[in-house]
C-alpha positions as a Markdown table, in Angstrom:
| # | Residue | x | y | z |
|---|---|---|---|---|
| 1 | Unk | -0.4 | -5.5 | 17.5 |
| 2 | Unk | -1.3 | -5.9 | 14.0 |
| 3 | Unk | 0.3 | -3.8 | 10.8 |
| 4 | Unk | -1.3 | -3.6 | 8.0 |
| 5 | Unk | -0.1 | -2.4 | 4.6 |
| 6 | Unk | -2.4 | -0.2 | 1.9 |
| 7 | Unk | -1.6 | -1.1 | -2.1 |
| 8 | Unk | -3.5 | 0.7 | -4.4 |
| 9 | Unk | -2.5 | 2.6 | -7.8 |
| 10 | Unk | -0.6 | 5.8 | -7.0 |
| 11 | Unk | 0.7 | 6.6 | -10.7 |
| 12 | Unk | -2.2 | 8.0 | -12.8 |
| 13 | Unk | -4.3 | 7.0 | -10.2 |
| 14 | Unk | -8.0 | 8.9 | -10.1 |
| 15 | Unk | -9.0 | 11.0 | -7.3 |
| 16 | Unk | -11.2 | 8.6 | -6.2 |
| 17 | Unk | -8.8 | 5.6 | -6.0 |
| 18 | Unk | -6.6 | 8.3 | -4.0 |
| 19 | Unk | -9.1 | 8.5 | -1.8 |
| 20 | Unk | -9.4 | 5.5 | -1.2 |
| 21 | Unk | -6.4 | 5.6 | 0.8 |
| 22 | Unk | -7.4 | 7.7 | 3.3 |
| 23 | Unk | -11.0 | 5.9 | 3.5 |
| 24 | Unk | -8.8 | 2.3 | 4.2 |
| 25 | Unk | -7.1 | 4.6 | 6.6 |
| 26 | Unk | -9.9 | 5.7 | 8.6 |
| 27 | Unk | -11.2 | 2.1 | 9.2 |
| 28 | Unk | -7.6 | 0.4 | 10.1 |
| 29 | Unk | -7.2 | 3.7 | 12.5 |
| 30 | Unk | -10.8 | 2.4 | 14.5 |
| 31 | Unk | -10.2 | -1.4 | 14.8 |
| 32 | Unk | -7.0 | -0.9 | 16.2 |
| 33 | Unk | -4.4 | -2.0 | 13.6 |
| 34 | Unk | -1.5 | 0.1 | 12.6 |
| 35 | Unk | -1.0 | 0.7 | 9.0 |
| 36 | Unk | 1.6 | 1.7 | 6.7 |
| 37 | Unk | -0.1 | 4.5 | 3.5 |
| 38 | Unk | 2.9 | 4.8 | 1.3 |
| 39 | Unk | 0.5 | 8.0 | 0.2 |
| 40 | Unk | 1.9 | 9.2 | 3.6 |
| 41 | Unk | 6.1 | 8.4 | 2.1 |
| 42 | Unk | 7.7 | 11.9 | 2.2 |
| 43 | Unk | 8.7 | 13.8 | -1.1 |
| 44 | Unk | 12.0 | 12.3 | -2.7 |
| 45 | Unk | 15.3 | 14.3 | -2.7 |
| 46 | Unk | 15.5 | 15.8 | -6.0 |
| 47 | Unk | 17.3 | 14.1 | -8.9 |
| 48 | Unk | 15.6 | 10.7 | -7.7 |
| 49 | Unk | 14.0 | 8.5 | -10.0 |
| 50 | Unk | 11.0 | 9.0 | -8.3 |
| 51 | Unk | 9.3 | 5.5 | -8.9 |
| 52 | Unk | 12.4 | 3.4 | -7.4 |
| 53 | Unk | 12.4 | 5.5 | -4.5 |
| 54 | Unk | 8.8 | 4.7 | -3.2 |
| 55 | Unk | 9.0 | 1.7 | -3.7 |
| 56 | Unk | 12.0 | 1.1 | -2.2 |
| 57 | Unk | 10.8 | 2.3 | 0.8 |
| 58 | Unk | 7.3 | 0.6 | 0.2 |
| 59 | Unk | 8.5 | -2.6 | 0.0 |
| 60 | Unk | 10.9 | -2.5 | 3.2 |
| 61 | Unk | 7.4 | -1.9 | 5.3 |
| 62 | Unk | 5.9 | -4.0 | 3.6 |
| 63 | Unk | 7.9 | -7.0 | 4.6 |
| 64 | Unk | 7.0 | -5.7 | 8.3 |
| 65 | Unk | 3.3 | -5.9 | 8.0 |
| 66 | Unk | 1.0 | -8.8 | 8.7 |
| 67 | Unk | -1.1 | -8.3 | 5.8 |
| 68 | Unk | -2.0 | -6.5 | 2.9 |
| 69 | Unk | -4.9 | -4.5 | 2.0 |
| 70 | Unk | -5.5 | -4.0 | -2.2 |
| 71 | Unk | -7.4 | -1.1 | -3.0 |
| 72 | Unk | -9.4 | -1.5 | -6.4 |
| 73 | Unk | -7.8 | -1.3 | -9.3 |
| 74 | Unk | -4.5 | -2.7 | -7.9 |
| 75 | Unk | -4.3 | -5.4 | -10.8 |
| 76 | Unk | -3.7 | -2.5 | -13.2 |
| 77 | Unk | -0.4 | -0.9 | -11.0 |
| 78 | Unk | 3.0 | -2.2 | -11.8 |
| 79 | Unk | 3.6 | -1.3 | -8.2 |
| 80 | Unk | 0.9 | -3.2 | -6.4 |
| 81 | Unk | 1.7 | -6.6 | -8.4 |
| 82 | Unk | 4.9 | -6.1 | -7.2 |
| 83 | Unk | 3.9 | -5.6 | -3.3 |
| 84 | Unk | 1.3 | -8.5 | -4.2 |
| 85 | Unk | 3.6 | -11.0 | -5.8 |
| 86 | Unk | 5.8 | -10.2 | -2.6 |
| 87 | Unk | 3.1 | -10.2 | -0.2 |
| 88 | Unk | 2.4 | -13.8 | -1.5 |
| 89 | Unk | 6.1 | -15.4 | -1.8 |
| 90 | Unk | 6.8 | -13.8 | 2.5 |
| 91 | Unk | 3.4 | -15.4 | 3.4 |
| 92 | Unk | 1.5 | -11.9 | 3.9 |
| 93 | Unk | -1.7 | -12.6 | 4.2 |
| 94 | Unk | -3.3 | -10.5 | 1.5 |
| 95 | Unk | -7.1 | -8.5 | 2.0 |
| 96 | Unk | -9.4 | -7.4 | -0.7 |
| 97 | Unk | -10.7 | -3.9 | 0.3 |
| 98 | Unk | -13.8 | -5.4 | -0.4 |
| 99 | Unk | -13.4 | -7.8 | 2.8 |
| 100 | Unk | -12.4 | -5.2 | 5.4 |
């Protein structure tokens, strides 16, 4: 079974790199592969820095999944550097959207 892991801008993201998400989704969902959208994370308890806590809990699935899909404009997202620049140092193999 394959697990795949979605990193794309979140934080002042536009709707349309939001979407993205679910249109990454929908493709994983009819080859088969499992998938981790951190869009999908529930709500943080309040009084959380909200940042930390996703990815927090974006990083521990990440280091479960086989690769990683970046969504455009990932280069611009503190976040998905971070998932990439961990993604590279476990050996994750790492997927341009554009190459689904």
């Amino acid at each position: 079974m394959r697990y795949y892991y979605i990193s794309g801008p979140i934080t002042n993201a536009t709707q349309e790199q939001l979407e993205a998400f679910g249109r990454v989704s929908g493709m994983l969902e009819l080859r088969g592969i499992d998938y981790f959208n951190p869009l999908e994370t529930p709500e943080p308890p309040e009084g959380t820095h909200v940042w930390q806590y996703y990815m927090k809990r974006s990083l521990s699935e990440l280091c479960e999944c086989d690769a990683i899909v970046t969504l455009p404009g990932w280069e611009d997202s503190r976040g998905c550097q971070l998932e990439v620049f961990v993604a590279q140092n476990l050996g994750i193999k790492i997927i341009p959207f554009e190459s689904l």
